[in-house]
C-alpha positions in Angstrom: -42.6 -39.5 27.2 -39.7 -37.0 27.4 -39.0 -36.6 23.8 -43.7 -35.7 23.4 -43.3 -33.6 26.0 -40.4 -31.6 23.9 -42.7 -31.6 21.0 -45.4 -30.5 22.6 -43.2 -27.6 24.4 -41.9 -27.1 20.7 -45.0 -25.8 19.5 -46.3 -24.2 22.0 -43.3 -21.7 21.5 -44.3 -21.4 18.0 -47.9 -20.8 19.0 -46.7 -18.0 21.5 -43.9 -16.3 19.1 -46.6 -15.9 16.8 -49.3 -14.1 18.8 -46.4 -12.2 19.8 -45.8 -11.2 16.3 -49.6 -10.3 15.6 -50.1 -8.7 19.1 -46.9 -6.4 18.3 -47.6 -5.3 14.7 -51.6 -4.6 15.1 -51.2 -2.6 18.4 -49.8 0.0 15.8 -52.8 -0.7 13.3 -55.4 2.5 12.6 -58.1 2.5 14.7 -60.1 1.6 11.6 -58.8 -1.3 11.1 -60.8 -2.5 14.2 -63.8 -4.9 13.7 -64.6 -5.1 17.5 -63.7 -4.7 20.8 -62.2 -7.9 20.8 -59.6 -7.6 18.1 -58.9 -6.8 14.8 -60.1 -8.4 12.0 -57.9 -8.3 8.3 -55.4 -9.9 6.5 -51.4 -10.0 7.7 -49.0 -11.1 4.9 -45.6 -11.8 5.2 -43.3 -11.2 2.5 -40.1 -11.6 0.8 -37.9 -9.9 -2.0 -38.9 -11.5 -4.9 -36.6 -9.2 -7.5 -35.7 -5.7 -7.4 -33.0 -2.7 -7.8 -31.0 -1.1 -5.9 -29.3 2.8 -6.5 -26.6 4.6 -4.6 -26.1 8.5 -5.5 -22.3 8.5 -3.5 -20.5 11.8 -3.7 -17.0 9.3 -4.5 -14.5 13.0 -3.5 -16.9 13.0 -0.3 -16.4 9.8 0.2 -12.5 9.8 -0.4 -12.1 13.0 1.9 -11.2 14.9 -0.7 -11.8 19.0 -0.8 -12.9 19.6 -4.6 -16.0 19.9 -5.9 -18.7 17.0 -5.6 -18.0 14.0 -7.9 -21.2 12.0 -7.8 -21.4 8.7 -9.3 -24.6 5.8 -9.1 -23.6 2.2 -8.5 -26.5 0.3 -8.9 -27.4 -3.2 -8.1 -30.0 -5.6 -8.2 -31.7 -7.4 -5.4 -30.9 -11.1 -5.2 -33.9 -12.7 -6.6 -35.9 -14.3 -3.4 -34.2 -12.7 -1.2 -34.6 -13.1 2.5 -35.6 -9.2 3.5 -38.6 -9.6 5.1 -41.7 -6.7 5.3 -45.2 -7.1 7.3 -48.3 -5.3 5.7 -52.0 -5.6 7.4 -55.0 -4.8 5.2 -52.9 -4.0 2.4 -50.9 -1.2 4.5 -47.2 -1.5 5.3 -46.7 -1.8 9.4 -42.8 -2.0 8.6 -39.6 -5.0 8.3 -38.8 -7.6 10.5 -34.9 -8.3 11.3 -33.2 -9.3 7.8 -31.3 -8.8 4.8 -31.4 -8.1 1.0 -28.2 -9.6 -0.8 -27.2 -6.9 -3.5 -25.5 -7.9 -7.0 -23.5 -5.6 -8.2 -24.0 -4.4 -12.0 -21.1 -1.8 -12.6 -18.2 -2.5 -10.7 -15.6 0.0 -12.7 -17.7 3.1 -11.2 -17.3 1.6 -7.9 -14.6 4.1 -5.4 -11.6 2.8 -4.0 -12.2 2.9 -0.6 -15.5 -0.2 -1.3 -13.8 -2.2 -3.9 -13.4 -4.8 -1.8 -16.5 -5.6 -0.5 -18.6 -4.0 -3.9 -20.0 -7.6 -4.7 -20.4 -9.0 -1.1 -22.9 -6.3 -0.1 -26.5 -6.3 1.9 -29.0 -4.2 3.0 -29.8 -5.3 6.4 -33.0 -4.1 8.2 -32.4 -4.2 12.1 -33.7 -5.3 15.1 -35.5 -2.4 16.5 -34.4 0.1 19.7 -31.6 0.3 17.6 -30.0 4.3 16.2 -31.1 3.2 12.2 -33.2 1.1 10.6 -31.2 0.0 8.0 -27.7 -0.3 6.9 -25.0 -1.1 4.5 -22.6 -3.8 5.3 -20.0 -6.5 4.1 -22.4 -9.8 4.2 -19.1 -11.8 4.7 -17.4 -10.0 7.4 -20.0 -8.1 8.9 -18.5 -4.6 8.6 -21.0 -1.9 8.5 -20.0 0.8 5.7 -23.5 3.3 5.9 -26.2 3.8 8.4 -29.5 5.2 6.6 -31.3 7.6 7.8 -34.5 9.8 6.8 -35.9 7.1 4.4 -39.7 7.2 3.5 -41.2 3.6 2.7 -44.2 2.8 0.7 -45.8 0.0 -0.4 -48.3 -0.7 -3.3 -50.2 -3.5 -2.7 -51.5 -3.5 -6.5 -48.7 -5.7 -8.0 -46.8 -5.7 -3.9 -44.4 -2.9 -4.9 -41.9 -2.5 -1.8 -39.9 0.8 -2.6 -37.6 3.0 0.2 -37.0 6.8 -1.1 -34.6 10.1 0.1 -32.4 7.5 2.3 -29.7 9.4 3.3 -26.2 7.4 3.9 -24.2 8.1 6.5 -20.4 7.1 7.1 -20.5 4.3 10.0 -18.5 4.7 12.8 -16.1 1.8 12.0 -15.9 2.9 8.6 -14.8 6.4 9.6 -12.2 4.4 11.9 -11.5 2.4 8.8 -10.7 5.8 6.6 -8.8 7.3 9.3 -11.0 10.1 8.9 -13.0 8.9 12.7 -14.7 12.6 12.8 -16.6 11.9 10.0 -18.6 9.5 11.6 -22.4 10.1 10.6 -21.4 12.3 7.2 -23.4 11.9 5.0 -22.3 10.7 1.1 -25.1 10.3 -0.4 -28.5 8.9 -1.4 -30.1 5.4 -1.6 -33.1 4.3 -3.6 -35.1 0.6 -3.4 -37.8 -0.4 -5.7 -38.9 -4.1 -4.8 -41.1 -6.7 -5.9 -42.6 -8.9 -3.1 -43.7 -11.9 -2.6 -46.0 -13.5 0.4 -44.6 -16.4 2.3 -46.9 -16.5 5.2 -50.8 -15.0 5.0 -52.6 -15.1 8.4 -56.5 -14.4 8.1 -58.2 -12.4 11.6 -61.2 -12.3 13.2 -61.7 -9.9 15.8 -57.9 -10.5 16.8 -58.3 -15.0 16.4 -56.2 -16.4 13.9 -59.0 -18.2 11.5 -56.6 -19.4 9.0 -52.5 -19.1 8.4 -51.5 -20.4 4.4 -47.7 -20.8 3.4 -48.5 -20.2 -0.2 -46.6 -22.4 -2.8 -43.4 -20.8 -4.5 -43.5 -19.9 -8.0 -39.9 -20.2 -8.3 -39.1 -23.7 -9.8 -35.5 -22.8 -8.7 -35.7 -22.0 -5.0 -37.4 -24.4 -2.9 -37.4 -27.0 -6.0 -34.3 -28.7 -5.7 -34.9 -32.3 -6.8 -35.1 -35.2 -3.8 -34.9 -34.3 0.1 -31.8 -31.2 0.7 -32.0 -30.0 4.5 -29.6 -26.4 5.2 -29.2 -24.7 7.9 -31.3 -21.5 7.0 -30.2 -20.2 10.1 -28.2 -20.0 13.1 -29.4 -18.0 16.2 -29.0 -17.0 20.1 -25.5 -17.9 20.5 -24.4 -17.9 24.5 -23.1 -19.3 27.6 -25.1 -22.0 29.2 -24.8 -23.5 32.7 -22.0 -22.1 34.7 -17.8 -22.6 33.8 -16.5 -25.9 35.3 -12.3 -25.0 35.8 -11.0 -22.8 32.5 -13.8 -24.0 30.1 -17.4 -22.8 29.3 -19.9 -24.4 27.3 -22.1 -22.8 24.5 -25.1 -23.5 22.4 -26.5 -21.6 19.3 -29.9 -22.2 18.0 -30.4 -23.4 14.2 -33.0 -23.3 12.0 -33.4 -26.5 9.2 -35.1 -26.0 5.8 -35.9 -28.6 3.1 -34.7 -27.2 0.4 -35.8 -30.1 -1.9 -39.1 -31.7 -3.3 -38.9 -34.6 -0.9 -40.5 -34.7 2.7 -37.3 -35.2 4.6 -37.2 -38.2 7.1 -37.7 -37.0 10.5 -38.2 -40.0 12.8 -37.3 -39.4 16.1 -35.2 -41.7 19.0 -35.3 -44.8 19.2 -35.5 -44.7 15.6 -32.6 -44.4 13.7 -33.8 -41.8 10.6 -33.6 -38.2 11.4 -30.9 -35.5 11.4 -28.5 -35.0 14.2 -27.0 -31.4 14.7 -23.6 -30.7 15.9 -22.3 -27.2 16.7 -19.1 -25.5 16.5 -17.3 -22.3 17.0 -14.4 -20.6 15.7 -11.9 -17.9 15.9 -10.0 -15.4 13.4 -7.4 -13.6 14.9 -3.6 -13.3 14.6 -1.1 -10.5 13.2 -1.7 -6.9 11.8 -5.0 -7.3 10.9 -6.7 -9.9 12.8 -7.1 -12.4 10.2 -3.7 -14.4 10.5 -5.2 -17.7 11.5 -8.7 -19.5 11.6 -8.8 -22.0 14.6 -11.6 -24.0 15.6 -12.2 -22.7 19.4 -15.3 -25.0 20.6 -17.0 -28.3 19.6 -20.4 -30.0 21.1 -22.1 -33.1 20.9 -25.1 -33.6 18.7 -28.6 -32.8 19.0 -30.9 -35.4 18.3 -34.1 -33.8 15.8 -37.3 -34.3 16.5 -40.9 -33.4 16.2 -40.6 -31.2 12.7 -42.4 -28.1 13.0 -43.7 -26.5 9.4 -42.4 -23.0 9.5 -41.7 -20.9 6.5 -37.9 -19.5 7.7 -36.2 -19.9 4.0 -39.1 -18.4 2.3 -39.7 -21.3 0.0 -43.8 -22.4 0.3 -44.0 -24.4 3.6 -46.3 -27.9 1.9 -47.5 -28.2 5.4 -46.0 -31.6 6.6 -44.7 -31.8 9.8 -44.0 -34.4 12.9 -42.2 -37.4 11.1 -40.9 -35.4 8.5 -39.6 -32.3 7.2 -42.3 -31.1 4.3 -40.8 -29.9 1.2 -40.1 -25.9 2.1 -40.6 -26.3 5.7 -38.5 -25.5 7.9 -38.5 -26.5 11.9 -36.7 -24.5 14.7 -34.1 -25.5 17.3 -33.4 -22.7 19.7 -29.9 -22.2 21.4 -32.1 -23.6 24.7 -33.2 -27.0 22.7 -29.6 -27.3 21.6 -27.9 -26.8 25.3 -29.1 -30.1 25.7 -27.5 -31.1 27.9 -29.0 -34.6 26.8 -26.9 -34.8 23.2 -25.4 -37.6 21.7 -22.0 -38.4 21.1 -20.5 -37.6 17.6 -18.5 -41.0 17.9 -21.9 -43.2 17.5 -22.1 -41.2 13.8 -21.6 -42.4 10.4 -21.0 -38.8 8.9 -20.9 -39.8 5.2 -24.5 -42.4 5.2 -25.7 -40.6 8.6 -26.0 -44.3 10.1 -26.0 -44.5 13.9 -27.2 -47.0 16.3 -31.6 -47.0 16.8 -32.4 -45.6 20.9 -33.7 -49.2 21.5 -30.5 -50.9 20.8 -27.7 -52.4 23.1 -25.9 -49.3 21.8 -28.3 -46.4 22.3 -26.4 -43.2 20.8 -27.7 -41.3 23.3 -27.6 -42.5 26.5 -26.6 -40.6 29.3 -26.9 -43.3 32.8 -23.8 -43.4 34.8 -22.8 -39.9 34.5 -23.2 -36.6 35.9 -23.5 -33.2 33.9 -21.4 -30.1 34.8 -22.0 -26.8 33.4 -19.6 -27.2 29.3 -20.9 -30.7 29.4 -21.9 -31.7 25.8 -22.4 -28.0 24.5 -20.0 -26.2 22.7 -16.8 -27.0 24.9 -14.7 -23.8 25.0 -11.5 -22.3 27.0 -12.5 -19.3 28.7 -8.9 -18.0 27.2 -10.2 -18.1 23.6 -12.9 -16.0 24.6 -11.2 -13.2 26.6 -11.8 -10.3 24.5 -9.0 -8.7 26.5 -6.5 -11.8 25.3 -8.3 -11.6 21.9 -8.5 -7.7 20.8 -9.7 -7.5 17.6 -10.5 -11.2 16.6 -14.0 -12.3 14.8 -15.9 -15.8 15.8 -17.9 -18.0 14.1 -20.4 -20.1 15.0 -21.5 -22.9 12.6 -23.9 -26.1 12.6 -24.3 -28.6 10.3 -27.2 -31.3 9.7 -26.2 -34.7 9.1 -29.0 -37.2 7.6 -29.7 -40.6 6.7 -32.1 -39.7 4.2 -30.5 -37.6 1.7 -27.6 -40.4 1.5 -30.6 -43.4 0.7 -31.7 -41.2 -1.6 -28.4 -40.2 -3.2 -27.7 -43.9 -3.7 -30.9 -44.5 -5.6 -30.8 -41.2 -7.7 -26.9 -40.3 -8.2 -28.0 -37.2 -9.9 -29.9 -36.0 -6.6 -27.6 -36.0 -4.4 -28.1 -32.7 -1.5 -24.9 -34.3 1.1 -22.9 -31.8 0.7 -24.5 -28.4 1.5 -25.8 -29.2 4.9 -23.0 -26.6 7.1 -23.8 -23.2 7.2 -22.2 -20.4 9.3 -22.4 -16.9 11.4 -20.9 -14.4 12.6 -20.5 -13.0 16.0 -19.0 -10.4 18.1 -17.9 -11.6 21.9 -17.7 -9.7 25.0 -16.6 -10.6 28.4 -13.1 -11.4 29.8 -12.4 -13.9 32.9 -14.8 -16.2 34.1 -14.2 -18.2 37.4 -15.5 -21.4 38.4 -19.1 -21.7 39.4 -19.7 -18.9 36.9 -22.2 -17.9 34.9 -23.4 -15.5 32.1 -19.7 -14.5 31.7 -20.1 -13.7 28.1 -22.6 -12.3 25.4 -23.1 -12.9 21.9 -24.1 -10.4 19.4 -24.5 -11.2 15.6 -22.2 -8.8 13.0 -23.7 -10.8 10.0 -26.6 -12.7 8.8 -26.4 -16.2 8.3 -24.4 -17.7 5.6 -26.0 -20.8 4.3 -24.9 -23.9 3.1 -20.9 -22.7 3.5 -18.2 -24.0 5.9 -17.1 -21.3 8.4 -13.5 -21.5 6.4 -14.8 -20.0 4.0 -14.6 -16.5 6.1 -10.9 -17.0 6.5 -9.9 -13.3 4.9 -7.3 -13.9 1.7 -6.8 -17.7 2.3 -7.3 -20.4 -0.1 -9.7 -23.0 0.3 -9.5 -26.6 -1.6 -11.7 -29.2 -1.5 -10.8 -32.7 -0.9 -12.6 -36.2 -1.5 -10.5 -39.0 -1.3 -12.7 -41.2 -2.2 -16.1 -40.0 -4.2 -19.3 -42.0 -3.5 -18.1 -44.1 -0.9 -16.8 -41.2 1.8 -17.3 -37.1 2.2 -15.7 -34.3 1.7 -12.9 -32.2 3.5 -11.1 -29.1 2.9 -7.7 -27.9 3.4 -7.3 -23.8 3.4 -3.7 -22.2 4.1 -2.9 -18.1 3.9 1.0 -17.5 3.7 2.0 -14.0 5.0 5.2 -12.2 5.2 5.0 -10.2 8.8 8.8 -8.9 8.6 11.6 -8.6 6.2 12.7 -12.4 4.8 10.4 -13.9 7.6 7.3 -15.8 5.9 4.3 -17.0 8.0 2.6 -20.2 6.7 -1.0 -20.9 8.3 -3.0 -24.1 7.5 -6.0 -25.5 8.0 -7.1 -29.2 7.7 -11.0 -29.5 8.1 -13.1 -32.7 7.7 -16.7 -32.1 7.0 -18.1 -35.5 6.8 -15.3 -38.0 6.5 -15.5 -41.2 8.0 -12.1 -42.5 7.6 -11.0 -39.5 9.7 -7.2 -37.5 9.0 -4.6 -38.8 11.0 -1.3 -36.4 9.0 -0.3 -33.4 7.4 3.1 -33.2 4.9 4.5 -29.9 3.6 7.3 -30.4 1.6 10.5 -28.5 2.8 13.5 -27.8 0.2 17.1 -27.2 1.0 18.4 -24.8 2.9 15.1 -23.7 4.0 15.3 -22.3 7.4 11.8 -23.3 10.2 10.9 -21.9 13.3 7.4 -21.4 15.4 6.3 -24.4 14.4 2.6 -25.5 16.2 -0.3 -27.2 15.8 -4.1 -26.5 17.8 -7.0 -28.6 18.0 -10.5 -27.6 19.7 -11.0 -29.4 23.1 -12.4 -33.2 23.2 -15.1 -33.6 25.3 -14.5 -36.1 28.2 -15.4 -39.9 27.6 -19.1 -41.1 29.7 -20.6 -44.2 29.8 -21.8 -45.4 26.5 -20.2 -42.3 24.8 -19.5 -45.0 21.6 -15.6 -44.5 22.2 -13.4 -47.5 22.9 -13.9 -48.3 26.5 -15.8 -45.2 26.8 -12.7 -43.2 27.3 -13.3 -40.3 24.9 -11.1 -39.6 22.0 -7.9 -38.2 22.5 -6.5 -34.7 23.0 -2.9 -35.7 22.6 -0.9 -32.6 20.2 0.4 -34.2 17.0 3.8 -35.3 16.8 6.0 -33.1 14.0 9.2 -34.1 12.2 11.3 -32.8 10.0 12.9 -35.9 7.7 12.9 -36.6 4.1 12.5 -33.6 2.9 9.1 -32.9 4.5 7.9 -31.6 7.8 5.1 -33.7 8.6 2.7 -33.8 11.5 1.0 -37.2 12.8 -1.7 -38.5 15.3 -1.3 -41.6 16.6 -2.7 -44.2 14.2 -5.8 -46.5 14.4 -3.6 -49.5 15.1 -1.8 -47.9 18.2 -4.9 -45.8 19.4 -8.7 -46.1 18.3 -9.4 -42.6 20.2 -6.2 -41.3 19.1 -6.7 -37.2 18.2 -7.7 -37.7 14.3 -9.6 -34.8 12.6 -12.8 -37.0 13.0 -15.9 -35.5 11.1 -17.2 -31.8 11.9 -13.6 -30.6 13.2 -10.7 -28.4 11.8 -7.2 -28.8 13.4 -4.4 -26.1 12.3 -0.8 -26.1 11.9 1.8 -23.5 11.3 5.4 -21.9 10.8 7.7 -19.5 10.2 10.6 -19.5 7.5 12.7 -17.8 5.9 12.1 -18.9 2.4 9.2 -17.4 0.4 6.2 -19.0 -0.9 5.5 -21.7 -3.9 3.6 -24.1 -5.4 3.6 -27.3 -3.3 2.2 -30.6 -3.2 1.1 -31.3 0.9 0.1 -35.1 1.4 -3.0 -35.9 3.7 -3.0 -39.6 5.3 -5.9 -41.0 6.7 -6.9 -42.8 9.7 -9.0 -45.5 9.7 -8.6 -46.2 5.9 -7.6 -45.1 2.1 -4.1 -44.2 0.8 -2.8 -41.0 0.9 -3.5 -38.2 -1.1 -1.9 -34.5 -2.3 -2.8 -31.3 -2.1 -1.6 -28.2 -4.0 -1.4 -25.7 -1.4 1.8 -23.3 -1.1 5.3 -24.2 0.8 8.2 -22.1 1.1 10.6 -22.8 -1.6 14.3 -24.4 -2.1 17.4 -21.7 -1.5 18.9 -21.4 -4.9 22.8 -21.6 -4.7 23.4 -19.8 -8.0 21.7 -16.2 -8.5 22.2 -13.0 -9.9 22.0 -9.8 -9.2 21.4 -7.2 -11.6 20.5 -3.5 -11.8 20.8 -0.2 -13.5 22.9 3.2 -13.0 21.1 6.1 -13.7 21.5 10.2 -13.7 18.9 11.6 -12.3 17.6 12.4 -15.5 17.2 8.9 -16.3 20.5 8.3 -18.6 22.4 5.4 -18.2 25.7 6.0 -16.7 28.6 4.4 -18.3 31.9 2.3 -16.6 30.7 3.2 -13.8 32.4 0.8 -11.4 29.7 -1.6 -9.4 31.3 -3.9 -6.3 29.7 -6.4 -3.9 31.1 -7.7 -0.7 29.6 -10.0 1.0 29.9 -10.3 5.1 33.3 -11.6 5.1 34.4 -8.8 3.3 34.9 -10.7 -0.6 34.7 -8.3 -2.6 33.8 -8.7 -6.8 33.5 -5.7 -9.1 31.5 -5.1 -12.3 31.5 -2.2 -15.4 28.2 -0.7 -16.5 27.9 -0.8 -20.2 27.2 1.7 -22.1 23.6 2.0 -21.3 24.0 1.9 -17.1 23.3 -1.6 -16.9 25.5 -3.9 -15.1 25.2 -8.1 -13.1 26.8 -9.9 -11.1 26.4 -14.2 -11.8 27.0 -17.2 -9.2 26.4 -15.2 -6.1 25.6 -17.3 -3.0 22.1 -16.9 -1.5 21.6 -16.9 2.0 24.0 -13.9 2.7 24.0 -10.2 3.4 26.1 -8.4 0.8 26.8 -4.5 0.2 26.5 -3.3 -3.5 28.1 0.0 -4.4 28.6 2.2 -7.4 31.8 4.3 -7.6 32.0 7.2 -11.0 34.3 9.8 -11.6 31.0 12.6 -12.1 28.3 11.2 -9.4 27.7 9.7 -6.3 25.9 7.1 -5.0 24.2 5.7 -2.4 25.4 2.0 -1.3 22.8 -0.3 0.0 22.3 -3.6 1.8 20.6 -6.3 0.5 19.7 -10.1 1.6 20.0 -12.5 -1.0 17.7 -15.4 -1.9 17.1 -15.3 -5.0 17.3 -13.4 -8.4 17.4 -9.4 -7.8 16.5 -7.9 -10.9 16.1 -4.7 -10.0 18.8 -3.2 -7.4 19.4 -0.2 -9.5 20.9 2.8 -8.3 20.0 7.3 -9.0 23.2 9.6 -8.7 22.7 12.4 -5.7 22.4 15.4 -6.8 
């Protein structure tokens, strides 16, 4: 009766958002528009890019702060085809956008100034929510960064052939992009002009009468390629409303964000709610980048929660793709069905242990083992939801650091239908990932509504939250293809001081059901560790038929790190000692970390596993073996840039050894077999110049430590 009565309360919220939606955009409708005193009476369509261009006119020396004369150059771009920027028009008349964004791809990159380089092919056009300063804006669709606010731009719309264009935009430099350029009084200058000439296409046509909704068609798509995707292919088109829920129980908080499914592929996707056994199951997680001189050191996995249990599909149009119209039992083919951050609060979710993550398998609601039974227990306020510290959320504690929430659907269906048509096989796109921007600091016990959640990025579909890491390497693992999932392993090396290297790694399992129970890096001679760690998010607490063993909850022991053979290597308890030992189980990323004084190469790391399956390596980078024989070599020069000959070149090393060396006849000199690890002194004595002597420390090969007489 519970789960009818959330299906019933499911659609009534649909019912009411979208009377809300007509109510809002035909109180702005002209009065003749009005069949009766009752309402209005036309046609509302919904649309989507379906292609498009996109021009910039950017001033590149305003833009670069310099003082000459104006340098104007045109990037242009074309609008991802079907993309998700949404417009509203009523009787063939434009009544404005909704909240979304228009993926750019970038056609001349060479014009492009230095100070956008970066993000040139990872830009949007995002329309925003209203109350807001602009209407639209340029930003970074990976990191959220906002590069122009547009202002002054006339819209029209043609509704012979559904020509969306935007005209006389002005940009304007953003207030973090004037922070950014160091140039902060800047903010709101304008650089330029922007142009948009679209083609749209309907997704949703509602039909009124007198203000009554008589009909509401999701027409087909006539893109084979979107919404076409052969067998059943759930993603998570979007993820929504992240925030605190319930009040803090001692330092930890519990969060929920809402998600929004679409069925990507031709298939109906199975939808069968508890106590059957054949519908998705929707864990959510949260994550942190933060961590030396620009805030993007490390990516740790902050929060985990339990799973929600789908039910009831609703057949919405989110993704765009043709909603067929099936809904209850199963996802229609382009449908899509919302879960908001209230639905996925629970706090009535399932444990993740119960889950199969590769074959989405988990015990029916009928069973002995119901996988979501909550008797015997009491909830407090984190219970279930995304399980965070308080401390990882501290924006005072955390200055500067980005989060990322992420979902993921896991489903039965799409692996029964993998095994019957190998070449149809949609398991592995079903995480996707956004970012936010927290606020809040301390948050005692008993407390509620200690921190708020504001997106700084659409939605990013069917990627890992990793993926956001800034400048680290992401490499996919499967151990074992067709019989178990996939898993990543992402590391960044950075050098934060002088002969001091940082090495970050990340070890995340997506849908692995043998688990990771250890991490190798390979460590050479003579190479120097220190700050070694390890983090893992929070385990919930076991419950009564939580599906661990003896209902004790898995473990949140820290791995155990040693330093032997060559390797430093971090380990979990395994499977034999400990069946809830702390294993990277499916939907998790644990990280580990050190500093050394060796710099970076090519290395082999070795992942073990926990349940089952041998070993297996990874290239990733490792700090490399201390050579005992190096040179170091140089040049003496005029200042003119003439060698200077038998000019007498001497090292001494810290113990005061001294060796000497002649420049030949061109200024070049090099001293062989020096031993690395040391801080030596090289200087250059000539009877016509002087020179400065300078301090080096020696690892490996110096090529370069040449020397310029003073003048």
């Amino acid at each position: 009766m519970k789960k009818l009565r959330d299906g019933l309360f499911k659609v009534v919220l649909s019912v009411l958002a979208l009377c809300l939606l007509i109510v809002i955009v035909l109180r702005f409708s002209e009065q003749g528009t009005v069949a009766g005193p009752q309402g209005e009476t036309g046609r509302l369509e919904k649309m989507i890019v379906a292609n498009g261009s996109v021009a910039m006119d950017i001033d590149l020396n305003r833009l670069d702060g310099t003082n000459s004369r104006s340098r104007k150059s045109t990037l242009r771009f074309t609008a991802a085809p079907e993309t998700f920027f949404t417009i509203l028009a009523f009787n063939d008349e434009l009544r404005g956008s909704l909240p979304s964004s228009m993926g750019l791809i970038a056609q001349d990159p060479g014009f492009v100034s230095a100070t956008l380089k970066a993000s040139y092919s990872q830009l949007v056009i995002e329309s925003m929510p209203s109350g807001g300063d602009y209407e639209l804006v340029v930003r970074d669709a990976k990191t959220g960064f906002v590069y122009f606010n547009i202002e002054g731009q006339e819209f029209d719309y043609k509704a012979e052939g559904r020509v969306f264009s935007v005209r006389n935009g002005r940009l304007l430099i953003s207030k973090e992009f004037a922070a950014e350029l160091g140039r902060p009084s800047e903010t709101g200058s304008g650089v330029g002009e922007i142009s948009i000439t679209a083609t749209m296409r309907p997704i949703e046509i509602t039909q009124l009468v007198e203000g009554e909704v008589i009909s509401d068609v999701m027409p087909a798509l006539g893109n084979a390629e979107a919404g076409g995707v052969p067998g059943p292919d759930v993603v998570v088109g979007d993820l929504i409303g992240l925030a605190q829920f319930g009040s803090s129980s001692g330092t930890q908080v519990g969060l929920a964000v809402g998600t929004d499914s679409c069925n990507f592929g031709t298939v109906d996707l199975n939808w069968f709610a508890l106590p059957l056994n054949d519908h998705p199951v929707i864990p959510q997680n949260l994550y942190r980048m933060s961590g030396g001189a620009s805030n993007n050191e490390r990516f740790e996995q902050i929060g985990q929660s339990s799973v929600k249990h789908a039910f009831t599909a609703l057949t919405q149009n989110l993704c765009g793709l043709g909603c067929n119209g099936v809904g209850g039992s199963r996802l229609g083919s382009g449908c899509s069905d919302p879960y908001s951050a209230g639905l996925n609060a629970g706090p009535a979710l399932g444990s993740r242990a119960w889950i199969n993550p590769f074959n989405g398998s988990y015990p029916r609601g009928d069973s002995p083992t119901p996988p979501n039974n909550h008797n015997g227990h009491a909830h407090t306020g984190p219970s279930h939801r995304i399980l965070t510290e308080t401390s990882d959320l501290n924006s005072s504690l955390n200055a500067g650091a980005t989060y990322y929430a992420e979902a993921q659907y896991i489903t039965p269906h799409e692996y029964a239908w993998c095994q019957a048509n190998p070449t149809q096989c949609n398991m592995y796109n079903n995480v996707s990932y956004r970012r936010y921007n927290v606020t809040g600091t301390t948050c005692a016990p008993g407390s509620s509504g200690c921190y708020s959640f504001v997106p700084a990025a659409s939605t990013v579909r069917a990627k890992r939250a990793v993926d956001a890491w800034t400048g680290a390497t992401v490499v996919e693992i499967k151990p074992d293809s067709g019989n178990d999932g996939v898993g990543a392993v992402a590391y960044k090396v950075t050098n934060p001081s002088p002969g001091v290297w940082h090495y970050e790694y990340a070890v995340y399992n997506e849908n692995l059901d043998r688990a990771i129970q250890s991490l190798g890096i390979p460590i050479g001679a003579g190479v120097t560790l220190s700050n070694v760690g390890f983090r893992s998010p929070p385990q919930h607490p076991g419950w009564s038929s939580d599906g661990t063993l003896g209902n004790a909850g898995f473990s949140s022991a820290p791995w155990t790190q040693t330093q032997a053979a060559g390797a430093l290597t971090w380990t979990s308890e395994t499977f034999a000692q400990n069946q809830n030992a702390n294993a990277i189980r499916w939907g998790t990323m644990y990280n580990f970390r050190f500093d050394s004084n060796r710099p970076p190469q090519t290395a082999n790391a070795t992942i073990g596993f926990f349940k089952t399956g041998a070993p297996i390596t990874v290239q990733v980078q490792g700090p490399s073996a201390l050579s005992t024989n190096v040179s170091v070599s140089g040049r003496i020069t005029t200042s003119a840039g003439q060698g200077v000959a038998n000019a007498r070149v001497s090292i001494t090393d810290s113990t005061g050894n001294i060796r000497a060396a002649i420049t030949g006849p061109f200024g070049y000199y090099r001293f062989d077999n020096v031993a690395t690890g040391g801080t030596y002194t090289v200087g250059v004595q000539s009877k016509r110049y002087t020179f400065t002597p300078r301090t080096l420390l020696v690892n490996d090969n110096l090529t370069d430590v040449d020397f310029v007489a003073g003048t």
